[in-house]
C-alpha positions in Angstrom: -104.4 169.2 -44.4 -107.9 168.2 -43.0 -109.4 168.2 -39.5 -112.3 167.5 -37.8 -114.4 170.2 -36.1 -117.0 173.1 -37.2 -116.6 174.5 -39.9 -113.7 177.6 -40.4 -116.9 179.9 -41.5 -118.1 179.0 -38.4 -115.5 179.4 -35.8 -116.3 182.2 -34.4 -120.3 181.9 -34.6 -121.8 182.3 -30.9 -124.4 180.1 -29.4 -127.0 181.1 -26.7 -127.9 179.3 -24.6 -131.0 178.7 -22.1 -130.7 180.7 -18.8 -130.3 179.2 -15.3 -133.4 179.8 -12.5 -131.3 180.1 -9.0 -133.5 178.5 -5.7 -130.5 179.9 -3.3 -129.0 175.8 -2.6 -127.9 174.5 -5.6 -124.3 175.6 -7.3 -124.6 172.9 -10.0 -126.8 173.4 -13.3 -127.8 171.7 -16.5 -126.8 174.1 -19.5 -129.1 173.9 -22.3 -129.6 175.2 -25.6 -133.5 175.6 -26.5 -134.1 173.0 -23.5 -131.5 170.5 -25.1 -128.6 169.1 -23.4 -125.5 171.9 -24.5 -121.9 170.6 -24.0 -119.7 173.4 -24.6 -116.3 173.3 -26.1 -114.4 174.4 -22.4 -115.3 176.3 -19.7 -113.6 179.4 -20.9 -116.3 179.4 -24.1 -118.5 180.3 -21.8 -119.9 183.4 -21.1 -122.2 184.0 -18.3 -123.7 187.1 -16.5 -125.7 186.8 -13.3 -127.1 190.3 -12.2 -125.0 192.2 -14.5 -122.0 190.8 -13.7 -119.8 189.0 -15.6 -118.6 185.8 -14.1 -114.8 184.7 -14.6 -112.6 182.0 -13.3 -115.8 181.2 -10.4 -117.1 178.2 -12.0 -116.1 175.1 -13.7 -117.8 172.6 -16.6 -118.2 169.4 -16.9 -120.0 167.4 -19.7 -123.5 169.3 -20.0 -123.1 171.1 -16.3 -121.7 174.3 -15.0 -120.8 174.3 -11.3 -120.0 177.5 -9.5 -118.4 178.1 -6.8 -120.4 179.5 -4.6 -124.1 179.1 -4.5 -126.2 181.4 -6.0 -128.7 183.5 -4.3 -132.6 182.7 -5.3 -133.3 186.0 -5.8 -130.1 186.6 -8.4 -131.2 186.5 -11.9 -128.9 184.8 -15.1 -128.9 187.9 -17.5 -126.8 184.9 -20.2 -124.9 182.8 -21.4 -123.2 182.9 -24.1 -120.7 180.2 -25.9 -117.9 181.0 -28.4 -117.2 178.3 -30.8 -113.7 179.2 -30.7 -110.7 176.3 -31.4 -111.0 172.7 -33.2 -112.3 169.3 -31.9 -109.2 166.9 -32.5 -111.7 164.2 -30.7 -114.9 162.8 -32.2 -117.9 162.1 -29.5 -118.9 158.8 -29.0 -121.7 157.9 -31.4 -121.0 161.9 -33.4 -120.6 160.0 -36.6 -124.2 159.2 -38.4 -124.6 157.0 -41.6 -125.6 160.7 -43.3 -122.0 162.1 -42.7 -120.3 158.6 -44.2 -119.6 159.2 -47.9 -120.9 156.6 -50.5 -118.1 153.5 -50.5 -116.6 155.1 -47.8 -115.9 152.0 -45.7 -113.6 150.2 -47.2 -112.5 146.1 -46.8 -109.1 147.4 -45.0 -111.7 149.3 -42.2 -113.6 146.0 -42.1 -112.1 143.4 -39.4 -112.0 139.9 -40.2 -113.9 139.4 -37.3 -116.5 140.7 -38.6 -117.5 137.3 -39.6 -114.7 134.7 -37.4 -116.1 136.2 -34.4 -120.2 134.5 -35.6 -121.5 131.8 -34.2 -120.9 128.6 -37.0 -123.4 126.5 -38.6 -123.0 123.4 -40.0 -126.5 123.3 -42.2 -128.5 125.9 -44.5 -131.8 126.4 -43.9 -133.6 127.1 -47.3 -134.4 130.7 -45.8 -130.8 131.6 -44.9 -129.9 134.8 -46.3 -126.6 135.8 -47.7 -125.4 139.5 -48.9 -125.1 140.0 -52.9 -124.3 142.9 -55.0 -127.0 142.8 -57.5 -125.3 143.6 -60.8 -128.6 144.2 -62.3 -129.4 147.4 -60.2 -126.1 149.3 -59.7 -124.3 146.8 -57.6 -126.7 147.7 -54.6 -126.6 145.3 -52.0 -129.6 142.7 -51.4 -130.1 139.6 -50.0 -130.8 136.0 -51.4 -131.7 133.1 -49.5 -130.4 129.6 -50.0 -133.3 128.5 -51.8 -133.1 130.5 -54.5 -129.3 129.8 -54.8 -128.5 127.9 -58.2 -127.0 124.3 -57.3 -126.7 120.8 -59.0 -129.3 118.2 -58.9 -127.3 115.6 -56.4 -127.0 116.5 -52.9 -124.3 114.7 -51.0 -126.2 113.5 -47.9 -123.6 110.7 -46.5 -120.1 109.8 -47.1 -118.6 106.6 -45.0 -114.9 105.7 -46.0 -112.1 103.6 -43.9 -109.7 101.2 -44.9 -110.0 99.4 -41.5 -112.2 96.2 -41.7 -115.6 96.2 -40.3 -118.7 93.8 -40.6 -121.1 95.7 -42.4 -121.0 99.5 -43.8 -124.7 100.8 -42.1 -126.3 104.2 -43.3 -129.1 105.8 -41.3 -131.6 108.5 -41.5 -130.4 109.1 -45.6 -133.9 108.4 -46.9 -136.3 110.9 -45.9 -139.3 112.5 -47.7 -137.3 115.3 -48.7 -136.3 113.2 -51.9 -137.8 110.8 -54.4 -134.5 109.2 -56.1 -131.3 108.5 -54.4 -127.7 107.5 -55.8 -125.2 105.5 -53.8 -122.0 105.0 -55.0 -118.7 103.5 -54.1 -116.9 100.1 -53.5 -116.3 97.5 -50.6 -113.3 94.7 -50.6 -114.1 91.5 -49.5 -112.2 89.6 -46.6 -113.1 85.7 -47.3 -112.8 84.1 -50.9 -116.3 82.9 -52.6 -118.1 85.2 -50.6 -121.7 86.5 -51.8 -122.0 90.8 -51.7 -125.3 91.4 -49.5 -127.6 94.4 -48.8 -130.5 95.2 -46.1 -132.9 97.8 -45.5 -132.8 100.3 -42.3 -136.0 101.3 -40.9 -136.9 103.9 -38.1 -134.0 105.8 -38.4 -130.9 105.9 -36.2 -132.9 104.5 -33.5 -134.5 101.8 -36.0 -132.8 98.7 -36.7 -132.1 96.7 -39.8 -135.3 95.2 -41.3 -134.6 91.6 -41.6 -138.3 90.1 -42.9 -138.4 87.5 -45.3 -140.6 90.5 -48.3 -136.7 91.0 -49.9 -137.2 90.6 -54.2 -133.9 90.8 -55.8 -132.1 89.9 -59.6 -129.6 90.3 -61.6 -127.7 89.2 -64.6 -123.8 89.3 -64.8 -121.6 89.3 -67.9 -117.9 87.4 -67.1 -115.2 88.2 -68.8 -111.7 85.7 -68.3 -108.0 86.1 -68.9 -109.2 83.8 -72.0 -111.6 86.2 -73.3 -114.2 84.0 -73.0 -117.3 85.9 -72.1 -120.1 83.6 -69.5 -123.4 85.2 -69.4 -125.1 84.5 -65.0 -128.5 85.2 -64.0 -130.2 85.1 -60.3 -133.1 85.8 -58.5 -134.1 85.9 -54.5 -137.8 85.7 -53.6 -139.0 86.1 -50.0 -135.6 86.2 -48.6 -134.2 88.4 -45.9 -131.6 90.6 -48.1 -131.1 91.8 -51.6 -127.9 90.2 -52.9 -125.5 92.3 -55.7 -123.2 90.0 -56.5 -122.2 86.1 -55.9 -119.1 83.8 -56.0 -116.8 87.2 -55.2 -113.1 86.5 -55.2 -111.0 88.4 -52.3 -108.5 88.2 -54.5 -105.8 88.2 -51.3 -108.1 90.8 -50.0 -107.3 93.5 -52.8 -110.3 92.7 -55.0 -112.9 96.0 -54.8 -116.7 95.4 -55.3 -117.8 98.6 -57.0 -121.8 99.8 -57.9 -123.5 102.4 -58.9 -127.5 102.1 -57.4 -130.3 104.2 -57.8 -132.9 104.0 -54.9 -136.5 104.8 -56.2 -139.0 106.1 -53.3 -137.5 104.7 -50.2 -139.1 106.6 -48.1 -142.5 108.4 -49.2 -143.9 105.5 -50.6 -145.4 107.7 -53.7 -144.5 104.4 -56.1 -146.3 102.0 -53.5 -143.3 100.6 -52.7 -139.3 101.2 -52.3 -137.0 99.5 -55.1 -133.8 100.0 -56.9 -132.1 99.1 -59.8 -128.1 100.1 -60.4 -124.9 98.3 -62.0 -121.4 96.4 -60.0 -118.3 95.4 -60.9 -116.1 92.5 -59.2 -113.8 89.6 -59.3 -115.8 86.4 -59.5 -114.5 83.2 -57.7 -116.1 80.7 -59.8 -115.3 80.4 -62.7 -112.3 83.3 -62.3 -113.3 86.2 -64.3 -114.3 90.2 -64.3 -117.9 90.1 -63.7 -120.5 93.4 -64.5 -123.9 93.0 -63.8 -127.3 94.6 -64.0 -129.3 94.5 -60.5 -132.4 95.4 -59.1 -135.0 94.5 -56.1 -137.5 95.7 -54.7 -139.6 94.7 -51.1 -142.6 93.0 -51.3 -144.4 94.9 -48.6 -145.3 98.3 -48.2 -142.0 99.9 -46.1 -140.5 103.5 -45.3 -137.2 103.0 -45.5 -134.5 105.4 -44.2 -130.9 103.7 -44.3 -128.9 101.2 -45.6 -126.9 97.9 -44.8 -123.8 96.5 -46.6 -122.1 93.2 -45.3 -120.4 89.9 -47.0 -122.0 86.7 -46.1 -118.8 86.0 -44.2 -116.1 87.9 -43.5 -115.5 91.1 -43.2 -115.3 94.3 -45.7 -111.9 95.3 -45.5 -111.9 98.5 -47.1 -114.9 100.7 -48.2 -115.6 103.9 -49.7 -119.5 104.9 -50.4 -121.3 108.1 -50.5 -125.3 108.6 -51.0 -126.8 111.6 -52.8 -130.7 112.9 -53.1 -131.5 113.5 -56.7 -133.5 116.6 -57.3 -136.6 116.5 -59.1 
């Protein structure tokens, strides 16, 4: 059996306390114990003698404060006041319980509520300096902090996903290319509405508020391998100078609008401009129109100007894109 109160060697200890000055108006006193604030246990602890008399039953307590009544002459003088520690607190005061009385792992998870943490305000980004609680294994389990920074993590860094298998005209990303990266890798795949179709690409500039840069500085190539139902193997090459696009692949089929354009492209220096000027180079996989085959290619461009760029724009050069699915990563360095 266990309580909560003083100590048994200590029940019957008694306190003194600070005597009262009388001014002959006032029944109601502070009780103090070495001019501290004293709340006694009851009213019937106490024990208080005003010019050698005992007082019983005449006064009452509340909190820190004894009120009498009757009001006590100025010239009467407190001879005591004693208080017997008598009985057992079944109630702990607001704010009695210090971080010195808690025992070490005391507070368990069940004494923890949930709402510890549903109750926060949410955040939707890290901030390299964001701080999270660890039990460092290397010192006893004794809790630290680490902030995000230091947090191990792989090089790629999703910074865009856009996927929908409703049609649309182009597929745009902005504000994806900041300084905050050097190398960038966007993957996924687009399906082409019209037949014979050639699979386009622009530069964003300014950010969301920018627009899609449509000057004639675009340099682009690539050379395709086809592959027919025959086995017969076709080697293409192309090239675009001074045009307003790069273009990744030509002569697409749509294949009844289930052919899928997939690529793999990595973005060098978009947007910092530390290589002079933004370029990429990457591979893509589709259903040629002409002559009918599985074409893989190698492509590449670059611009021909000096431009920050911080987005992207997909599109056919007619029809459609039926179906996409692309995401775009920052490469660590």
């Amino acid at each position: 059996m266990s309580y909560i109160g003083r100590g048994i060697d200590q029940i019957d200890n008694i306190s003194t306390l600070d005597n009262l000055s009388f001014n002959g108006s006032d029944a109601t006193f502070n009780l103090t114990q070495n001019s501290v604030a004293f709340v006694p246990v009851s009213a019937d602890a106490l024990q208080i003698q005003i010019d050698g008399v005992i007082q019983s039953g005449n006064y009452t307590v509340s909190g820190s404060t004894v009120t009498f009544d009757f009001t006590p002459s100025g010239s009467s003088v407190c001879n005591g006041i004693r208080h017997y520690g008598v009985g057992l607190l079944t109630t702990v005061s607001d704010g009695a319980v210090t971080t010195a009385k808690l025992g070490a792992d005391s507070v368990t998870n069940t004494k923890v509520a949930s709402s510890v943490i549903t109750s926060q305000t949410a955040i939707t980004s890290l901030a390299d300096t964001d701080k999270f609680l660890v039990s460092d294994a290397s010192d006893s389990g004794n809790l630290k902090y680490v902030e995000k920074q230091y947090l191990p993590s792989g090089n790629l860094v999703l910074l865009g996903t856009s996927a929908s298998s409703s049609a649309s005209a182009e597929v745009q990303f902005d504000n994806v290319f900041t300084s905050t990266y050097r190398l960038y890798k966007i993957i996924g795949f687009m399906t082409p509405e019209n037949d014979d179709v050639n699979w386009q690409l622009r530069a964003r500039t300014g950010g969301g508020s920018g627009s899609t840069y449509t000057g004639s500085d675009y340099h682009w190539g690539h050379f395709t391998l086809n592959s027919n139902l025959n086995g017969t193997h076709q080697n293409t090459d192309n090239t675009g100078v001074n045009e307003a696009y790069w273009r990744l692949g030509d002569q697409i089929n749509s294949d009844n609008k289930h052919s899928v354009c997939n690529f793999d492209l990595t973005f060098y220096d978009p947007n910092t401009l530390t290589v002079t000027r933004p370029f990429y180079s990457g591979t893509v996989t589709f259903d040629a129109h002409n002559p009918s085959s599985l074409a893989t290619g190698f492509v590449g461009g670059k611009l021909r100007d000096d431009l920050n760029i911080t987005g992207l724009h997909f599109f056919y050069s007619s029809g459609d894109i039926t179906s996409h699915s692309v995401s775009v990563y920052g490469v660590k360095q």
